[in-house]
Steps between C-alpha positions, in 0.01 A plus 500: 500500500187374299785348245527197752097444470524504124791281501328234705131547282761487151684151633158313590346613173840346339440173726160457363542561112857265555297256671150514222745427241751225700762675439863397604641805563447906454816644256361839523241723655456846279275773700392855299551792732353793420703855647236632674402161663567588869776203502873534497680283279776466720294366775265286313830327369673456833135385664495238171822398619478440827173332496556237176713291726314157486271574310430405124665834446801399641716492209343777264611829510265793469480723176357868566344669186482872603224623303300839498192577692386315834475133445649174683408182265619145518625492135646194475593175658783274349490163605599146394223262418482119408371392156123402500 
């Protein structure tokens, strides 16, 4: 199950765009998954789940685009940030 591998790579990338930015917390993490990526949604979902546990993904749920064609992109990051 390759969907635990790309949880793991998806959560540190998470951890270092939270941490570039000082963020607080993540809300949010939104992922674009293409049909013919080789991933099942299911899986990646209950992987996401079971690995955010204390981590700065803890308490942000996981939002699945299904899109056509074969592509798995970070799309989007939600996160709470202090005023500069």
């Amino acid at each position: 199950m390759h969907e635990y591998s790309i949880v793991g790579a998806l959560i540190e990338r998470v951890e270092r765009e939270a941490t570039a930015r000082h963020a607080t917390r993540v809300v949010r993490v939104h992922v674009r998954l293409g049909e013919f990526a080789g991933v099942e949604p299911e899986l990646l979902a209950t992987a996401y789940d079971t690995f955010r546990e204390r981590t700065v993904c803890e308490g942000a749920p996981l939002v699945l685009d299904r899109v056509p064609g074969d592509e798995l992109v970070l799309q989007r990051i939600e996160m709470e940030v202090p005023d500069v």
